[in-house]
N, C-alpha and C positions, 0 to 999 in steps of 0.2 A: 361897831356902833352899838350902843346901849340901847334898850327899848324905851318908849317912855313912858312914867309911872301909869299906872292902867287906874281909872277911878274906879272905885268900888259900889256898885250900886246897889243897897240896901230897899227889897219893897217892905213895907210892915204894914200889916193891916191898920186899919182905922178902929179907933176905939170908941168905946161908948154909943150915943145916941145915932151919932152921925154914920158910923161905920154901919151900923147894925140896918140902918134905914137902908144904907148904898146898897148891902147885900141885900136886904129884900126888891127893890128895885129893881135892880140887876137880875136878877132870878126871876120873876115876874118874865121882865121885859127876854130873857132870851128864851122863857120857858113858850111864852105866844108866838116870837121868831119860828121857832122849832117848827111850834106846830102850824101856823100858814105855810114852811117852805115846806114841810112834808106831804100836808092836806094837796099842795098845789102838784109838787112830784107824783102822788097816787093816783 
């Protein structure tokens, strides 16, 4: 039996305005994650 074609999944960042914002966001938001589940471990 043959496999069957496998899709190929491309991620690419986001350009421009939109992307730039999502990584600030994103970064933020895991950078205060971090620190309450650490603060809460200590």
């Amino acid at each position: 039996m043959t496999q069957p074609p496998r899709r190929r999944v491309q991620v690419r960042p986001l350009g421009g305005a939109a992307g730039c914002l999502t990584m600030i966001v994103v970064s933020l938001l895991l950078s205060v994650l971090l620190t309450v589940l650490l603060n809460l471990a200590l």
